[in-house]
C-alpha positions in Angstrom: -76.7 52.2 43.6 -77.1 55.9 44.7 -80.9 55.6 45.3 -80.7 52.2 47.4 -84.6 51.1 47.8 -85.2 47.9 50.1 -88.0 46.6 47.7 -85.8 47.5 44.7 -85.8 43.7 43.3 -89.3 44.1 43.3 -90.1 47.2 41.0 -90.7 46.8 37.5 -87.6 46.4 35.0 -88.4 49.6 33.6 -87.9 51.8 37.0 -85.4 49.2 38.2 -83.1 50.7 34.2 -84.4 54.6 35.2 -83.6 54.7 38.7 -80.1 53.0 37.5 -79.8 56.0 34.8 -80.3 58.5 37.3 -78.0 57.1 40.0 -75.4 57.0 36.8 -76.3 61.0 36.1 -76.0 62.1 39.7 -73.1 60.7 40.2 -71.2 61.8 37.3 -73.1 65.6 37.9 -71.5 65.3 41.6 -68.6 64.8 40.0 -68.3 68.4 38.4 -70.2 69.9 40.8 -68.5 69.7 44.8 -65.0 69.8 43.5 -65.8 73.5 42.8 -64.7 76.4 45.2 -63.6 73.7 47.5 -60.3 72.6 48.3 -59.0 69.2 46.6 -59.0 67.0 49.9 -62.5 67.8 50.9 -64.0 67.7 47.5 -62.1 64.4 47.8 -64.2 63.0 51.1 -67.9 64.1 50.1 -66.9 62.2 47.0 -65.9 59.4 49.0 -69.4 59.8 51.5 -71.2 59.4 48.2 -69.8 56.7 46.6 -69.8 54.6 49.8 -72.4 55.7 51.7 -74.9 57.0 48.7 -77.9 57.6 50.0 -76.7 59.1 53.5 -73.6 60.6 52.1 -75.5 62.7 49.5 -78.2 63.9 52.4 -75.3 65.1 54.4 -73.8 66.9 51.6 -76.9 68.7 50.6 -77.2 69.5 54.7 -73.9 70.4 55.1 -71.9 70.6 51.7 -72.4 74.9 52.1 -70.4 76.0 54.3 -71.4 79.9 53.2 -73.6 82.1 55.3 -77.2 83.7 53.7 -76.9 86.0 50.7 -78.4 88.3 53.2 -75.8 88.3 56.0 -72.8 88.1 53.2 -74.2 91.1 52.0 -74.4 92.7 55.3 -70.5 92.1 55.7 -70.1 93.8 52.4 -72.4 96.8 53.4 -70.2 97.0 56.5 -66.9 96.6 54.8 -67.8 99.4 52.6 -68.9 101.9 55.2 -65.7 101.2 57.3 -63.2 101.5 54.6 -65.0 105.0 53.3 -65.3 106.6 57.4 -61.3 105.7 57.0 -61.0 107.2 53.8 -62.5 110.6 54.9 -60.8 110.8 58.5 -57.5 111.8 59.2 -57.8 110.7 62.6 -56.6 107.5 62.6 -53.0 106.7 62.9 -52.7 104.0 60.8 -48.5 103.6 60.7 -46.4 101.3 62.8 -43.1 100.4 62.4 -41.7 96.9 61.7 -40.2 95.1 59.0 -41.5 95.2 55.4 -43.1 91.7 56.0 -45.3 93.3 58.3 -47.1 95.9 56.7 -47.6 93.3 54.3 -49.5 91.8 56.5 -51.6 94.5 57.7 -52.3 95.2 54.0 -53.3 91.6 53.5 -55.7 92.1 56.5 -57.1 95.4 55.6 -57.5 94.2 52.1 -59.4 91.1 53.2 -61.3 92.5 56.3 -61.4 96.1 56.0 -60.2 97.2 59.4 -56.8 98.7 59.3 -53.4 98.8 61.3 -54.0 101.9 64.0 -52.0 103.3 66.2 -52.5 104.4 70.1 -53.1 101.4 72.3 -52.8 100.2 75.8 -52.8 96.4 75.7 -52.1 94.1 78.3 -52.7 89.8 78.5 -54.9 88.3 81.1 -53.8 84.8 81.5 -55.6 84.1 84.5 -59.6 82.4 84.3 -61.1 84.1 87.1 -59.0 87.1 87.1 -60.1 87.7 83.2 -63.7 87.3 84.5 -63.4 90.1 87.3 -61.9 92.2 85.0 -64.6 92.5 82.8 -67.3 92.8 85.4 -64.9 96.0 86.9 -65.2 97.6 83.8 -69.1 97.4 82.8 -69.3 98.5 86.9 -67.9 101.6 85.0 -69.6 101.9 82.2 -71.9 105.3 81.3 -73.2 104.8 77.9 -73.0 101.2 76.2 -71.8 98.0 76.8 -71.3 95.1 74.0 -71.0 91.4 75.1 -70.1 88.9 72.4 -69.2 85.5 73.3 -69.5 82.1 71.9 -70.6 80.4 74.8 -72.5 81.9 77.9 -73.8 80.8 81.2 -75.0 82.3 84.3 -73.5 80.3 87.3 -71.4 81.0 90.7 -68.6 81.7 88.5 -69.7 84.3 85.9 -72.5 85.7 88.1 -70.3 88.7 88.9 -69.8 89.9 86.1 -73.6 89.1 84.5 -74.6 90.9 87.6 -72.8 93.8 86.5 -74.2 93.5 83.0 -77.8 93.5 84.8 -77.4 96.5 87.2 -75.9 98.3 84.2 -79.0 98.2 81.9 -80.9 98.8 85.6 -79.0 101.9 85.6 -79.6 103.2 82.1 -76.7 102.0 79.9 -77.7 100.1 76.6 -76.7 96.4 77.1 -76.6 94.3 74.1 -75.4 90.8 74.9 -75.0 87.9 72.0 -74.6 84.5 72.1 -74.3 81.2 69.2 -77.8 79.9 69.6 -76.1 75.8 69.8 -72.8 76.6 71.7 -75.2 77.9 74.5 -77.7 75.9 74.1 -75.9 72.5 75.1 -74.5 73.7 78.4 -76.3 72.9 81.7 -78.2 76.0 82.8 -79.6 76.9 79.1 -83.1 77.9 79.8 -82.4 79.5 83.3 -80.1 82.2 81.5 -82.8 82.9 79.2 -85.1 83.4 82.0 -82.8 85.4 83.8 -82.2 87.2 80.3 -85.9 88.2 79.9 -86.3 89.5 83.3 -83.9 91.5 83.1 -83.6 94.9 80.6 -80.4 93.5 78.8 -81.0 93.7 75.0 -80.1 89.9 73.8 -79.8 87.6 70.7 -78.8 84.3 69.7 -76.1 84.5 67.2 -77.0 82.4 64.2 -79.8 80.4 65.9 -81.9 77.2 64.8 -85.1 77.4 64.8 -87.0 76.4 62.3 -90.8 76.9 63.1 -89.5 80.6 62.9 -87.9 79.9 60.0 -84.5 80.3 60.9 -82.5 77.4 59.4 -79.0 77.2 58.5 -76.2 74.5 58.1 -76.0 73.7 61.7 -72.4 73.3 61.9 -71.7 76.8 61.1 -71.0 78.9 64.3 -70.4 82.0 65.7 -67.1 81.3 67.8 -66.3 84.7 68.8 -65.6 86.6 72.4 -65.7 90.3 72.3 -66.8 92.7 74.7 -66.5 96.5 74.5 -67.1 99.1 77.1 -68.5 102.2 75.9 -66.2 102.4 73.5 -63.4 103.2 75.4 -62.3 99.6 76.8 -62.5 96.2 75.2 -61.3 92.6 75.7 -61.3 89.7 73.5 -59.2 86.4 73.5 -60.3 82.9 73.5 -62.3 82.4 76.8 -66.3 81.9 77.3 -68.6 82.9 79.5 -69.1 80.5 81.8 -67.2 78.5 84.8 -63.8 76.2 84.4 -65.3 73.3 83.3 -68.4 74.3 81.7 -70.8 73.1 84.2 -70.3 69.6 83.2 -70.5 67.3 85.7 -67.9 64.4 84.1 -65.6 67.6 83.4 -65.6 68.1 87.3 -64.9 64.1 88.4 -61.9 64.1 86.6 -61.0 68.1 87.4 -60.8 69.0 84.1 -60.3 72.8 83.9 -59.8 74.9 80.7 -56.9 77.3 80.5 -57.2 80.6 78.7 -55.6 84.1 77.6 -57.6 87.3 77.3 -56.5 90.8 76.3 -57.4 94.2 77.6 -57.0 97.0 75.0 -57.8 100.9 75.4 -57.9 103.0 71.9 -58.7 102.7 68.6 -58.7 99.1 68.1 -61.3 99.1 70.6 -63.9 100.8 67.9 -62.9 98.3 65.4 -63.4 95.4 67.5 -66.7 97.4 68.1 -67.1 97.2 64.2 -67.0 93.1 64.6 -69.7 93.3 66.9 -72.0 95.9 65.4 -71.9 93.9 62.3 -72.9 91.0 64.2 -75.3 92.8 65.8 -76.5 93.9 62.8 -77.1 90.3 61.4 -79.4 89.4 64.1 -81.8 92.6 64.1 -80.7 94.8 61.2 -79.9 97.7 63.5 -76.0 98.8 62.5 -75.6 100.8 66.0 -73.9 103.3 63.6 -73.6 106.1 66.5 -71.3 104.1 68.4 -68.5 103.8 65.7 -66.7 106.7 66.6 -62.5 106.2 66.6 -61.7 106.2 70.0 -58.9 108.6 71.5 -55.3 107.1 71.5 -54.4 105.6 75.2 -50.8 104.5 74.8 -48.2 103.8 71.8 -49.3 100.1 70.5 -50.5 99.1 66.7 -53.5 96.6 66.4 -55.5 95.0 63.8 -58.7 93.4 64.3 -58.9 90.3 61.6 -62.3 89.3 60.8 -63.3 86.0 59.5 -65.3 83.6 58.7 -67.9 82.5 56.2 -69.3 85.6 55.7 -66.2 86.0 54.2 -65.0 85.1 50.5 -61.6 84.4 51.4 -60.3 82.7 54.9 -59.0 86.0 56.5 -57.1 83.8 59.2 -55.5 81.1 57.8 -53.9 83.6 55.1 -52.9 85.9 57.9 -51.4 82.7 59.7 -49.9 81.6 56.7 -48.3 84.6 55.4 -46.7 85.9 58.8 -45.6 82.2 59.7 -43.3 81.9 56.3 -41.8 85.0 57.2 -40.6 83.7 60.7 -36.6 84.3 60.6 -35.9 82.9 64.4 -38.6 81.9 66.6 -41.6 81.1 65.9 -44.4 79.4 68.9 -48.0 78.4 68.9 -50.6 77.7 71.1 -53.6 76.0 69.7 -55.9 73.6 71.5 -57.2 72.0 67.9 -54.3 72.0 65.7 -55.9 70.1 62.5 -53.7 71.9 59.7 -55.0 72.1 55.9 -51.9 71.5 53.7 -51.1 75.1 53.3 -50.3 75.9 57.4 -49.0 72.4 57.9 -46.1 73.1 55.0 -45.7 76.6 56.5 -45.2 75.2 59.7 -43.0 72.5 58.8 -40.9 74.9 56.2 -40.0 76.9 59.1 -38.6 74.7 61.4 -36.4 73.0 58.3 -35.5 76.2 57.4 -33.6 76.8 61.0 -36.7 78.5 62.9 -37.1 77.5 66.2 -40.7 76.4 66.1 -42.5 75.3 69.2 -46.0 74.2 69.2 -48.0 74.0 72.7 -51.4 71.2 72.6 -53.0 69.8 75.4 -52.0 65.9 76.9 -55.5 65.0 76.9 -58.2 67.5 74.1 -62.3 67.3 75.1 -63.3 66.6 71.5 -61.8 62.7 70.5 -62.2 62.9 66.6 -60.5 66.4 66.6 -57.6 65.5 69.3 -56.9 62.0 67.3 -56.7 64.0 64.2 -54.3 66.7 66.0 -52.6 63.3 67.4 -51.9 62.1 63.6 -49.4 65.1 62.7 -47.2 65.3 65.5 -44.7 62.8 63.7 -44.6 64.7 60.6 -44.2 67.8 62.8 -41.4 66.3 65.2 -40.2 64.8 62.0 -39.4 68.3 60.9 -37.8 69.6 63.8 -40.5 71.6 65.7 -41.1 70.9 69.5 -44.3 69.6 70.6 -44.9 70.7 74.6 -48.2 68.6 75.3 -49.7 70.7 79.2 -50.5 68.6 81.4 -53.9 66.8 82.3 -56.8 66.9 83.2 -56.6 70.5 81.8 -57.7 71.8 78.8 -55.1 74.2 76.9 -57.6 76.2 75.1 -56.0 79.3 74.2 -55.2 80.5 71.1 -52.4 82.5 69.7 -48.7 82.8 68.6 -45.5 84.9 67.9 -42.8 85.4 65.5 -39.3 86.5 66.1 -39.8 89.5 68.7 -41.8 91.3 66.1 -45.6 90.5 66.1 -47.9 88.5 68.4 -51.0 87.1 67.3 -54.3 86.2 69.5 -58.3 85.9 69.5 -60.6 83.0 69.3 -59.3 81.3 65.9 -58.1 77.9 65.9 -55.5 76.2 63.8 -57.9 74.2 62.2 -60.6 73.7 59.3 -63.6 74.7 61.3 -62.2 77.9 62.7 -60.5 78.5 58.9 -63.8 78.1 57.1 -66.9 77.4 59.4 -66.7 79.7 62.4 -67.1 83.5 63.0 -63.6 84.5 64.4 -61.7 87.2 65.6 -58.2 87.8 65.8 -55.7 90.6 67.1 -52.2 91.4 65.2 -50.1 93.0 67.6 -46.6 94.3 66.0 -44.0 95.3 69.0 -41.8 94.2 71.1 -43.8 94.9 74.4 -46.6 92.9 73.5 -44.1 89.9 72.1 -42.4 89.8 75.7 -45.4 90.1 77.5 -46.7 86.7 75.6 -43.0 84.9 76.0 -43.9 85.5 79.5 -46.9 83.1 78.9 -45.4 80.9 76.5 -42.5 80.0 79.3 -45.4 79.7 81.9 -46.7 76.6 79.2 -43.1 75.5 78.6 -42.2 75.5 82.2 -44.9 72.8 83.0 -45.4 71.0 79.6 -44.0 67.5 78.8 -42.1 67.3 75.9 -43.0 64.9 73.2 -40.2 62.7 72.0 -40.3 61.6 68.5 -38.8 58.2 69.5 -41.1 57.6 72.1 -44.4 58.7 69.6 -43.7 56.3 67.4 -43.5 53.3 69.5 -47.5 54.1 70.6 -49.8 51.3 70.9 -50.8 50.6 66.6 -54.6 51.0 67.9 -53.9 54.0 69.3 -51.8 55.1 65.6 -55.1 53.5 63.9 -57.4 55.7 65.6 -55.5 58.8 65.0 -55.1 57.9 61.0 -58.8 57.3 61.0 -60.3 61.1 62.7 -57.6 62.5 60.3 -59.7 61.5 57.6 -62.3 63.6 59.1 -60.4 66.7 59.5 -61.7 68.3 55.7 -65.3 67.9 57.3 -65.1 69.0 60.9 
């Protein structure tokens, strides 16, 4: 029964017959009720929690079973969408043309029609592949700034490694520029060092927030699995960088991490002009969220530095559609030669997994780049489970080498747009996490990240199909078994 009691053989007959209707109704009203705005397969597993697990399965669906942000932030978005795509409407500023195949400004449309934040035209933009280097670069230019300086990043921490630049952040607010700095209250929260970055946070005059934080004697309660997984930070809006790395030392302070020398590998971007206010726009919209002041004055379109299209793609579950995974999606079925990925979680829903798959049978060359050896066992196993239906289809699966931790995030196609940011290829970045993303149509920026991509490649094992398939069956069993988690993580 749905409402398992332990004295249940004790109760009268009567309550014994109405606790039995009621598990009968609340099954068969489950039945029409999570199947809706859900996709099939995970409607499909909280049915199955339910029915197996009752009791537990339906607590964890009412805990969990949302995966939408407040009313009041969703709104927010809306308000912000609004305002951006009228200030575009009235300037004639912004340079919002590019050149590229038809399949392109498809694209862009499908991102400005889902996110708001155009194409434009005007940018410097060059890859940081280095840890450290990425690091000193940012510190350099806060150093410089004069009026503002935005820091968004999913985790943070102040150690030997990132004191550089937090010391920059500190001696700019010292010196009279506005620092705002966010962070996700749980992705911070559960590295080493958490309270001594608060208290170096309050003593300082850096304006701070947690980003979707969890506390509930303030009254701040949300599904807890819901983050805010994205790494921004502007520079007066002049300069910006995003990409997929956190604030905070190789191995993220964690002392098993350092036995083994487990090191995470990352890309950044640095970007000058216009795309630099509109990753601004991400973060003032953030910002916004956590203390309803919209930093309006700082949305200004900056001045064009170099020749180089960007979007800025917006997502998550303030969101009603997954702005990423159609992005992904759409440019990925329009690969003609080359297509390669770098994604430290590759869990694929149906819909990227067929694209995927589609292109390499259709004659792309598609190479896919994964760590040896993930940090997260349920989401590597599940990544683990595709590969033969992947190397099955013809793409090539380059596994880099242990004990480090591929955890970049981005790809190309044919030599006409790179993609980059914080998104993963899998169900939590698609639907539970605030991302970010960067289209970059050209050439230029296309080489720059073949450049990378053959750095991976170069010392990368190749997986062989042959070789996969003869694993250990426990291993195979495990991997089958986190799959069936992928829908929910």
């Amino acid at each position: 029964m749905l409402l398992q009691l332990p004295l249940i053989g004790l109760l009268p007959d009567w309550l014994t017959f109405a606790l039995g209707v009621l598990d009968l109704v609340i099954r068969v009203v489950v039945l029409g009720i999570i199947p809706g705005n859900r996709r099939p397969t995970t409607a499909m597993a909280w049915l199955l929690a339910i029915f197996f697990i009752p009791t537990l399965g339906l607590v964890l669906f009412l805990l969990f079973g949302n995966f939408r942000l407040s009313r009041r932030r969703r709104e927010q978005q809306q308000e912000v969408s609004a305002r951006v795509r009228a200030a575009l409407a009235a300037s004639h500023d912004v340079d919002t043309t590019f050149p590229g195949p038809e399949w392109l400004h498809s694209a862009a449309a499908l991102n400005r029609h889902l996110g708001s934040l155009p194409m434009v035209n005007g940018n410097t933009i060059r890859l940081i592949p280095g840890y450290e280097d990425a690091l000193a670069e940012m510190a350099e230019a806060v150093r410089n700034a004069k009026r503002f300086v935005n820091a968004e990043f999913y985790i943070m921490s102040w150690d030997d490694v990132t004191d550089e630049l937090f010391t920059a952040l500190k001696e700019a607010a010292d010196r009279g520029v506005e620092v705002r700095v966010l962070f996700d209250h749980l992705g911070t929260l559960r590295i080493h060092g958490y309270r001594d970055l608060k208290r170096r946070l309050k003593a300082s005059r850096i304006q701070w927030r947690r980003m979707l934080p969890l506390l509930p004697l303030l009254g701040q309660w949300r599904r807890i699995d819901l983050r805010n997984h994205r790494k921004i930070l502007v520079v007066d809006g002049e300069v910006a960088f995003t990409g997929s790395l956190n604030v905070v030392e190789r191995s993220y302070r964690n002392p098993r991490h350092r036995r083994v020398g487990r090191k995470w590998v990352e890309l950044m971007s640095r970007l000058e002009g216009p795309a630099v206010t509109t990753l601004n726009v991400v973060f003032a919209t953030d910002w916004l969220s956590e203390t309803d002041d919209l930093l309006e004055d700082q949305l200004e379109a900056a001045h064009p530095r170099g020749d180089s299209p960007a979007q800025v793609v917006p997502s998550g579950p303030a969101f009603a559609n997954e702005n990423n995974l159609r992005l992904f999606n759409t440019l990925i079925y329009s690969a003609q030669h080359r297509l390669s990925i770098c994604s430290p979680y590759f869990v694929p829903d149906d819909s990227l997994l067929y694209a995927v798959t589609t292109a390499a049978q259709r004659g792309v060359d598609v190479e896919l780049f994964v760590s040896e050896q993930g940090d997260q066992f349920l989401v590597h196993h599940a990544q683990q489970s595709y590969y033969e239906q992947l190397l099955t289809a013809g793409v090539k699966i380059y596994r880099y080498p242990k004990p480090y931790v591929l955890h970049a995030k981005h790809f190309t196609v044919d030599s006409a747009v790179a993609v980059l940011g914080s998104s993963n290829m899998d169900m939590r970045s698609f639907s539970l996490n605030l991302e970010v993303s960067l289209m970059l149509p050209g050439e230029e920026i296309v080489a720059q990240m073949r450049e990378v991509e053959d750095m991976y490649r170069e010392i990368s094992k190749p997986l062989d199909l042959d070789a996969w398939r003869s694993r250990p069956l426990l291993r195979r069993y495990i991997d089958n078994v986190a799959r069936l988690t992928a829908t929910l993580q």
